[in-house]
C-alpha positions in Angstrom: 98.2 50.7 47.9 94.5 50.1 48.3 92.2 50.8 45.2 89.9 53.5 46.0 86.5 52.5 44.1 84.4 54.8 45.9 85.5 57.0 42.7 82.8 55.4 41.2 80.2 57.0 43.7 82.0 60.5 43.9 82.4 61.3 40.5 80.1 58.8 38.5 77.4 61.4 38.2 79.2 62.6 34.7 80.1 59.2 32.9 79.1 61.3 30.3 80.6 64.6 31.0 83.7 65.2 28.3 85.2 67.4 31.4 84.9 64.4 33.7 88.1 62.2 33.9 85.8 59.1 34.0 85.3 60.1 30.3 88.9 59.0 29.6 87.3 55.5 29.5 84.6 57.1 26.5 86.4 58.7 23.7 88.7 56.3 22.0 88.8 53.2 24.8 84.8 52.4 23.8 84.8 52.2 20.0 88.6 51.0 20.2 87.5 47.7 22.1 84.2 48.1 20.2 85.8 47.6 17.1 87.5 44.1 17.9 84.8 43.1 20.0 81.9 43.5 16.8 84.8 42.0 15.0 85.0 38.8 17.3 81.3 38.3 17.1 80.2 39.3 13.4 83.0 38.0 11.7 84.5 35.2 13.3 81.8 33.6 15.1 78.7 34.9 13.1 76.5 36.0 15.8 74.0 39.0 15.3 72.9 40.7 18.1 68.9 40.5 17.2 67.5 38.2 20.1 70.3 37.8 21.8 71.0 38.5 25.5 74.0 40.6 26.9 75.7 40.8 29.9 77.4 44.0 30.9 80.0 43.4 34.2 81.2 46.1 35.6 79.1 48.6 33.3 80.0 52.2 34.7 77.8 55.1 33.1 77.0 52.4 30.2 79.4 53.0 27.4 79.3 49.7 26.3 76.2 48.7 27.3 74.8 51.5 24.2 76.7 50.0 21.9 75.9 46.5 22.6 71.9 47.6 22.5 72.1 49.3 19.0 73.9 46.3 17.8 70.3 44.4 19.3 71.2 42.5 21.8 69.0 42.5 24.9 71.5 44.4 27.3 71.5 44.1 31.3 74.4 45.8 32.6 75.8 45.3 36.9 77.8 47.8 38.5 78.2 48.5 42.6 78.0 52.0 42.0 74.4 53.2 42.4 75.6 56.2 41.1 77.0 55.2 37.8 74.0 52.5 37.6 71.3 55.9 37.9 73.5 58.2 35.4 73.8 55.0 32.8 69.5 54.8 33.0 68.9 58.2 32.8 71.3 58.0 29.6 69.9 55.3 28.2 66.2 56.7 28.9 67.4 60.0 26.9 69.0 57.9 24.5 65.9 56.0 23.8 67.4 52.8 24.6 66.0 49.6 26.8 68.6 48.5 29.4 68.2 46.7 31.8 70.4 48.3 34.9 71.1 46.5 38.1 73.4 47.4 41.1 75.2 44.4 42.0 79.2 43.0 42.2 80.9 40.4 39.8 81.5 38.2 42.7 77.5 37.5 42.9 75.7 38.7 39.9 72.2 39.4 39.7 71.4 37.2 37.1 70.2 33.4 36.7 72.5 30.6 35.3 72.8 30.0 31.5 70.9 33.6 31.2 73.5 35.0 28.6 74.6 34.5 24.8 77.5 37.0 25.4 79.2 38.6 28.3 81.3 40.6 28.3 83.8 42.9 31.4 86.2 45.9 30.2 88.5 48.1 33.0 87.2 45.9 35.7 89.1 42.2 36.5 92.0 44.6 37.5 90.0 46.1 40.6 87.8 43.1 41.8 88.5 41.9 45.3 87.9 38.1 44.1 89.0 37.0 40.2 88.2 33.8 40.8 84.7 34.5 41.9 83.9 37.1 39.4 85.3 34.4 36.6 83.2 31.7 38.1 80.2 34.2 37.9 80.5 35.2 34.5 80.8 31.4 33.5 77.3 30.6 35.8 75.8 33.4 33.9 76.9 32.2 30.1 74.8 29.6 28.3 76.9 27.0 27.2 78.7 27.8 24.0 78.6 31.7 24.9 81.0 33.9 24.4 83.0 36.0 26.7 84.8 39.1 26.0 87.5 40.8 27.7 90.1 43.4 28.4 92.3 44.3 31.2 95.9 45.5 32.4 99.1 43.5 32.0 101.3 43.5 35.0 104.4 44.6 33.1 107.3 46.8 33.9 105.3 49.0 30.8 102.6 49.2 32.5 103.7 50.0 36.0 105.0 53.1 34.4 101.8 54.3 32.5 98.8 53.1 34.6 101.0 53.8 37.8 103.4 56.5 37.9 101.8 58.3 34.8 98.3 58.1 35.9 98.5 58.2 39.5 101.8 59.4 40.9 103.2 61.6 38.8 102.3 65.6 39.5 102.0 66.6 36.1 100.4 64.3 34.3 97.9 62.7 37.6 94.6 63.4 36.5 92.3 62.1 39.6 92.6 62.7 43.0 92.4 58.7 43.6 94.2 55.1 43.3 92.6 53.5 40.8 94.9 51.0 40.0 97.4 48.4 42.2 100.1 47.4 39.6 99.9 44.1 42.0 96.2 43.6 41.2 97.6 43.8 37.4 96.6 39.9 35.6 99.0 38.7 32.9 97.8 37.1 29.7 99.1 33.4 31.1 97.4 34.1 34.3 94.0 34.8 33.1 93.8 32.2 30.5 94.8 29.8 33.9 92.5 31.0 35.7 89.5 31.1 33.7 90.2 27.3 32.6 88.5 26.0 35.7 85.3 27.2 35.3 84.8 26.4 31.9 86.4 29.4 29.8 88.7 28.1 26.7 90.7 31.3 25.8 90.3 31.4 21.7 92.4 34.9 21.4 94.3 37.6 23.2 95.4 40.6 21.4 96.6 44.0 22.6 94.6 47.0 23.3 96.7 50.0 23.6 97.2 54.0 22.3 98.0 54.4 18.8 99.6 57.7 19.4 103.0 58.4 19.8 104.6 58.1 23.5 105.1 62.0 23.5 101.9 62.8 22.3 100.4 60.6 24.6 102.5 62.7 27.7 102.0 65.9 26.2 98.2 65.3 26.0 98.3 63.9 29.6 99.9 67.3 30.6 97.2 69.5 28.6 94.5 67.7 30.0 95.8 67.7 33.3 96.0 71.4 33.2 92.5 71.9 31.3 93.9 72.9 28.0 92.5 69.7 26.5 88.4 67.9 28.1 89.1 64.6 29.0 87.1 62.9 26.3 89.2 65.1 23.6 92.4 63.4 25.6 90.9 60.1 25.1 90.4 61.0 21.5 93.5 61.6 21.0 94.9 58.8 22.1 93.4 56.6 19.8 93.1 53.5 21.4 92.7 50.5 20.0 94.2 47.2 18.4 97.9 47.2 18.4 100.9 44.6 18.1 102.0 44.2 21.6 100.7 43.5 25.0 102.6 45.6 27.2 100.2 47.5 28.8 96.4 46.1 28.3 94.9 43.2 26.5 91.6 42.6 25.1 90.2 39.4 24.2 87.5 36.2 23.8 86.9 33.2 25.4 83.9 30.2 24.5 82.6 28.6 27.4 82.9 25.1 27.2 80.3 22.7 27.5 81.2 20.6 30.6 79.3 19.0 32.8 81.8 18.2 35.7 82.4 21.8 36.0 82.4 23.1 39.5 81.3 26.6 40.5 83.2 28.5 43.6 80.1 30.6 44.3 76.7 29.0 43.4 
């Protein structure tokens, strides 16, 4: 089942729209990761944003990438969508807000080496063509001693059911007329942290990242907004996302990047 990310392109035009189902991402997923990820960096590792440089992969219509520059840090957020890179500036413009947008892919960012204090890549390790590349990348791009933050989706039996057959195959509750996900393109907690190893990224934390709201609500809502009883960003609202116990569906986390000199890159 091939991931169709010319969604991106089609509909990325209203990132900001409540109406549009790309708002699903908005409502309770951004300040939900938000909220561990200011966490992770105020009150563990004492960074401030003031003077700092972020890196955005994989930024969308620039959810993140706002919250990131009020916190300020020195945001530059990559997407492949031209699209969603022209909404997230026009945003940001009207937002009063100095980000630094720039169309390009994980697998070869448009950044120099050592650039970065933080980086950081939310809904999109799931749909890359090449994790190792776009791991390698993000460790190229980080300064040494940088911090990277994460989330994606666990390939679980959990997850097949909500990301696949709720989200996508299921007539009542599908809510875009794409693939979005490929449960096989799902990456499990061990995986990552394996993966990322190579390149010089030490795993610190991995915690799960899920709705707070009760499995029937969570239907029930899928069905209303499905039917446009409910906008999409009032869906995502209710949903509550955020921290939870278990990582059974998605997983959000950080990772330092270790200062090693014999570390190879796959894609210099």
């Amino acid at each position: 089942m091939p991931i169709d990310n010319e969604v991106y392109d089609r509909e990325g035009a209203g990132w900001w729209d409540e109406n549009n189902p790309l708002n699903i991402l908005h409502g309770s997923l951004t300040p939900g990761r938000f909220a561990y990820f200011r966490d992770v960096l105020s009150d563990r590792l004492r960074i401030a944003g003031a003077g700092l440089r972020a890196l955005d992969i994989g930024c969308g219509g620039g959810f993140l990438a706002e919250e990131f520059a009020r916190l300020g840090f020195a945001v530059v957020g990559v997407d492949p969508s031209e699209v969603s890179i022209e909404t997230a500036r026009r945003h940001a413009q009207g937002s009063g807000l100095a980000i630094d947008y720039r169309v390009g892919s994980g697998e070869r960012l448009p950044v120099a080496a050592d650039e970065f204090d933080i980086v950081y890549c939310c809904d999109v390790l799931e749909h890359v063509s090449d994790l190792d590349a776009v791991l390698d990348e993000t460790a190229r791009a980080l300064r040494p001693g940088g911090t990277f933050l994460f989330d994606t989706i666990n390939r679980t039996l959990e997850s097949k059911l909500l990301a696949i057959k709720v989200v996508q195959q299921w007539r009542w509750t599908r809510f875009i007329d794409a693939d979005v996900h490929d449960w096989d393109m799902f990456i499990t907690p061990d995986e990552l942290t394996a993966r990322m190893n190579p390149v010089g990224l030490e795993v610190r934390e991995v915690v799960g990242l899920g709705p707070r709201a009760s499995k029937p609500t969570v239907l029930l809502n899928f069905i209303r907004a499905n039917r446009g009883k409910i906008t999409y960003g009032e869906f995502s609202r209710r949903l509550n996302v955020g921290k939870v116990k278990r990582l059974g569906v998605s997983y959000m986390g950080y990772a330092v990047k270790t200062d090693d000199p014999t570390r190879g890159h796959i894609s210099e």
